[in-house]
PyMOL CGO cylinders between C-alpha atoms (Angstrom):
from pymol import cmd
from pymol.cgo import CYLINDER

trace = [
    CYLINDER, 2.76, -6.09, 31.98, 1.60, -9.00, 29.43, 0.3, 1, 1, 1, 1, 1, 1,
    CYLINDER, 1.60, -9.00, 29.43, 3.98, -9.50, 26.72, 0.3, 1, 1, 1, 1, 1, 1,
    CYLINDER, 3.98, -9.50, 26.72, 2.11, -9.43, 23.42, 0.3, 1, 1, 1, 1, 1, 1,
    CYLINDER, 2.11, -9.43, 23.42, 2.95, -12.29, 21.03, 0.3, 1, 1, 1, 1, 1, 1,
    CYLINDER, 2.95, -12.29, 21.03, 5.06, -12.33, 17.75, 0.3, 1, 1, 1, 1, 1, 1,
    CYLINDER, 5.06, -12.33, 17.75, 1.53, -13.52, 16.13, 0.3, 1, 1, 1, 1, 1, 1,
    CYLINDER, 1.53, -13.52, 16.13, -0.16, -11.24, 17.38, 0.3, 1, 1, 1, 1, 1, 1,
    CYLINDER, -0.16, -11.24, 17.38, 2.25, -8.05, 16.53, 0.3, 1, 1, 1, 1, 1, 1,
    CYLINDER, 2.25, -8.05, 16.53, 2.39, -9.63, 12.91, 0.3, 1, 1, 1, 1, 1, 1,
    CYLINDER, 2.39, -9.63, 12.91, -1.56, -9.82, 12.56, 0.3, 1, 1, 1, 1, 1, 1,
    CYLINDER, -1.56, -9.82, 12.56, -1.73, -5.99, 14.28, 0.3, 1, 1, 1, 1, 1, 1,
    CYLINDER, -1.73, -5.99, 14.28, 1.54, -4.80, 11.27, 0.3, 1, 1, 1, 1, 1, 1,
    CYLINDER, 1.54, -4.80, 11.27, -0.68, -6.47, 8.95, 0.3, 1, 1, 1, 1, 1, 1,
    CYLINDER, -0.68, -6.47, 8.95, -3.67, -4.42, 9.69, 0.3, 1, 1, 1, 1, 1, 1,
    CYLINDER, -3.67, -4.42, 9.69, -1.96, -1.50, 9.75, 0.3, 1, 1, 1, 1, 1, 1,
    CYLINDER, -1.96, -1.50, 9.75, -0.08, -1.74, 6.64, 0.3, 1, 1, 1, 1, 1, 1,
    CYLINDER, -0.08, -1.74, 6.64, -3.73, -2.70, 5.03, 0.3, 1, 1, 1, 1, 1, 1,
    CYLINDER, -3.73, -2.70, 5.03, -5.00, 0.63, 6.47, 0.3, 1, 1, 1, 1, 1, 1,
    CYLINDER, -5.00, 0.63, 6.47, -1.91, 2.05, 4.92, 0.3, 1, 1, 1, 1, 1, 1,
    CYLINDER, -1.91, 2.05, 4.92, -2.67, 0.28, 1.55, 0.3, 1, 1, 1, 1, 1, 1,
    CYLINDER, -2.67, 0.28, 1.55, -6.39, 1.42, 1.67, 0.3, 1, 1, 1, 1, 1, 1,
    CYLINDER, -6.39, 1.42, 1.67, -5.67, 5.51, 1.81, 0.3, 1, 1, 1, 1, 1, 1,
    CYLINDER, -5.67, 5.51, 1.81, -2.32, 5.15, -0.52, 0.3, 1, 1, 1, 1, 1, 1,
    CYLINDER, -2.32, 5.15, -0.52, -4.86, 3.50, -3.36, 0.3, 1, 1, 1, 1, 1, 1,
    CYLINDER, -4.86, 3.50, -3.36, -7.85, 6.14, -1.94, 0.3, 1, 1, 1, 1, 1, 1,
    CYLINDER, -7.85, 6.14, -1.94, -4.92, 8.69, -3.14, 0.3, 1, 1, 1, 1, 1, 1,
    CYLINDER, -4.92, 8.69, -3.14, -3.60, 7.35, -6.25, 0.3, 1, 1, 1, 1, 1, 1,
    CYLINDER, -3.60, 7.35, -6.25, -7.43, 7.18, -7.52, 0.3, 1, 1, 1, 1, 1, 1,
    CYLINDER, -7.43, 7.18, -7.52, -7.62, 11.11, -6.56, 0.3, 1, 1, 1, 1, 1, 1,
    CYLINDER, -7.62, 11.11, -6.56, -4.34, 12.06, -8.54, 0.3, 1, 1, 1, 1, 1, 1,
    CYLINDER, -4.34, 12.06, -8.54, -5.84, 9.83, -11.51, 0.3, 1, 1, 1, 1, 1, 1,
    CYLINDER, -5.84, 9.83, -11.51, -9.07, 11.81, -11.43, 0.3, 1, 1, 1, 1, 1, 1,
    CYLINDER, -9.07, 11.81, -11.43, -6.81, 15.05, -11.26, 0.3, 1, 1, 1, 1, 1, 1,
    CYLINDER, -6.81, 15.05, -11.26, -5.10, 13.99, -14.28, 0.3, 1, 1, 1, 1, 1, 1,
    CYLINDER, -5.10, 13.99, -14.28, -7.67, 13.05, -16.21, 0.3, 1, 1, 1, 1, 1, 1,
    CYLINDER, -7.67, 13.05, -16.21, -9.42, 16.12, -15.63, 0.3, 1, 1, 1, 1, 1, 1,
    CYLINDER, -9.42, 16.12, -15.63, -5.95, 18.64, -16.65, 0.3, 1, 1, 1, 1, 1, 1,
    CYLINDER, -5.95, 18.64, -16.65, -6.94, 21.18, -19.15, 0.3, 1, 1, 1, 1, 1, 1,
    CYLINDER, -6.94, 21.18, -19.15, -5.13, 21.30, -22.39, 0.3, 1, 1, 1, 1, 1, 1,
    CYLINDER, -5.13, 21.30, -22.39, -3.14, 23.70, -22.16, 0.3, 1, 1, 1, 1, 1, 1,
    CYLINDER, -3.14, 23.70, -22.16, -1.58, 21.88, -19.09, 0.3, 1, 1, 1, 1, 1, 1,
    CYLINDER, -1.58, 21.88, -19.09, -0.30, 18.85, -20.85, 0.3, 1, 1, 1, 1, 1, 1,
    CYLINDER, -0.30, 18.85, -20.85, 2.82, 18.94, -20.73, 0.3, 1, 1, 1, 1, 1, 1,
    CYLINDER, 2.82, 18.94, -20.73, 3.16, 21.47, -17.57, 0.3, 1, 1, 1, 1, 1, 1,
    CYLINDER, 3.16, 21.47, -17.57, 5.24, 20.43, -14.53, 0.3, 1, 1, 1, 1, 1, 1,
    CYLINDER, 5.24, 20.43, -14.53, 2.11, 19.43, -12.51, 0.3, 1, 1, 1, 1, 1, 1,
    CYLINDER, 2.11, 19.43, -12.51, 1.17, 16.85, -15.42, 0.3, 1, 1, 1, 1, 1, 1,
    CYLINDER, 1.17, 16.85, -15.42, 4.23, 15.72, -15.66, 0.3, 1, 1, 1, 1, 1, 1,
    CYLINDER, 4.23, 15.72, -15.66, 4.28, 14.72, -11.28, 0.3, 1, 1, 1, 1, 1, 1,
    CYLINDER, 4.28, 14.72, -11.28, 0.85, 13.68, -11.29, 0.3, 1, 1, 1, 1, 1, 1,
    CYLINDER, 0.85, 13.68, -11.29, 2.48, 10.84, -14.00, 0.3, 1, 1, 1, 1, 1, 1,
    CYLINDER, 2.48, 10.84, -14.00, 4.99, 10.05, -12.22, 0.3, 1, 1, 1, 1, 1, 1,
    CYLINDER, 4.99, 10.05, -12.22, 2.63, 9.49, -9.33, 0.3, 1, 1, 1, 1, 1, 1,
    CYLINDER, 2.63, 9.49, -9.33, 0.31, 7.56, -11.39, 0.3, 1, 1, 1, 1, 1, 1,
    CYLINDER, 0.31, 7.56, -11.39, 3.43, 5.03, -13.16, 0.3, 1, 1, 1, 1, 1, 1,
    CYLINDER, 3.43, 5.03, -13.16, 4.92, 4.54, -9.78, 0.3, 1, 1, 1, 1, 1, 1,
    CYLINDER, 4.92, 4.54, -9.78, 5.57, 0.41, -9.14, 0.3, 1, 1, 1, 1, 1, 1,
    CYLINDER, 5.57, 0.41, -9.14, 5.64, 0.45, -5.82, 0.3, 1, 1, 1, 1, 1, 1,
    CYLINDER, 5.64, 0.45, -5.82, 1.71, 0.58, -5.44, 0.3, 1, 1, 1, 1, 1, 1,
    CYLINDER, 1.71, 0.58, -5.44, 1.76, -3.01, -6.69, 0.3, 1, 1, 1, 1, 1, 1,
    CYLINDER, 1.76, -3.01, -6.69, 4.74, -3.79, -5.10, 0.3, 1, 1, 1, 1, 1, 1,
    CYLINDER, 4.74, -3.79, -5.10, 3.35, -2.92, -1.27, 0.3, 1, 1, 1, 1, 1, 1,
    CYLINDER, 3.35, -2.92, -1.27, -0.06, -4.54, -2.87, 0.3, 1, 1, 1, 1, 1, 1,
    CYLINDER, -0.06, -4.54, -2.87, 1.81, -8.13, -3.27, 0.3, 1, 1, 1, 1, 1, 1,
    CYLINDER, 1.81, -8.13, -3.27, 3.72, -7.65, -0.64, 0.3, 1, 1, 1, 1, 1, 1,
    CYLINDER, 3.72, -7.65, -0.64, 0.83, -7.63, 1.72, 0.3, 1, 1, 1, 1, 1, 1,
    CYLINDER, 0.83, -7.63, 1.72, -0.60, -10.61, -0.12, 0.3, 1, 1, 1, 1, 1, 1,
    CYLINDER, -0.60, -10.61, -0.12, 2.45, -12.48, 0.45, 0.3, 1, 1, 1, 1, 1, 1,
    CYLINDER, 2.45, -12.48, 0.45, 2.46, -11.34, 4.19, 0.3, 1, 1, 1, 1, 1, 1,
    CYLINDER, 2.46, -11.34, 4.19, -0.77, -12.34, 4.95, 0.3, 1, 1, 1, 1, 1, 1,
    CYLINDER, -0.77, -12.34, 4.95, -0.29, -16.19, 3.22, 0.3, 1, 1, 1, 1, 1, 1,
    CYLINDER, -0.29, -16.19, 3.22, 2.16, -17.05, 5.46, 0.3, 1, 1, 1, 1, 1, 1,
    CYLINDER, 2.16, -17.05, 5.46, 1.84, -19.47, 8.08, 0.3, 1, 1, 1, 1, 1, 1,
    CYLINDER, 1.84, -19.47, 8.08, 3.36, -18.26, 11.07, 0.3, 1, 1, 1, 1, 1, 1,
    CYLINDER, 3.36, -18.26, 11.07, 5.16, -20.87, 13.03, 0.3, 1, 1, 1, 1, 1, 1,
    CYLINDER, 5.16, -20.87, 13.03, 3.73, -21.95, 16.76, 0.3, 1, 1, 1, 1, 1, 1,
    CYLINDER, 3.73, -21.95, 16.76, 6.63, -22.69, 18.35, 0.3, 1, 1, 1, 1, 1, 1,
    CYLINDER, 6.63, -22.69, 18.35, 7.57, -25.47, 20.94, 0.3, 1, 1, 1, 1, 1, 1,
    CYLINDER, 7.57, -25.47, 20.94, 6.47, -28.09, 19.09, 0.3, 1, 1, 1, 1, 1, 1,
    CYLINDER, 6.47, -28.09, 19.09, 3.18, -26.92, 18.35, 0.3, 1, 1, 1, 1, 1, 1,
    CYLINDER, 3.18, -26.92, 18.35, 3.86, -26.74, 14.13, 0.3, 1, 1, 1, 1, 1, 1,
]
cmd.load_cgo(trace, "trace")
């Protein structure tokens, strides 16, 4: 059995934590929509209150520069190859 790389393991994480990205976003758009559309009279119901909470989370930008910061770095060669 080939052994993959450590480049290529970091490229495939990469990828997937993009996907992961994508549909996190895809879902934080939805709840926005949701909460822009609450009636009135559900202002200041429970359900407005977690679709805020959603919506103020920091950890969508924090995953967002994370990535960016993952994929800027320059993954060593090895062996005398850098």
């Amino acid at each position: 059995m080939k052994k993959i790389s450590r480049a290529k393991r970091f490229d495939e994480a990469l990828t997937k934590l993009s996907q992961a990205y994508s549909e996190l976003a895809e879902l934080k758009d939805e709840y926005q929509e949701w909460r822009d559309t609450i009636p009135q009279n559900l202002e200041g119901s429970a359900t407005a209150e977690k679709l805020d909470e959603v919506l103020e989370c920091s950890a969508f930008d924090d995953i967002e520069n994370a990535q960016s910061e993952l994929e800027a770095i320059e993954l060593p060669k090895g062996f005398g190859r850098d």
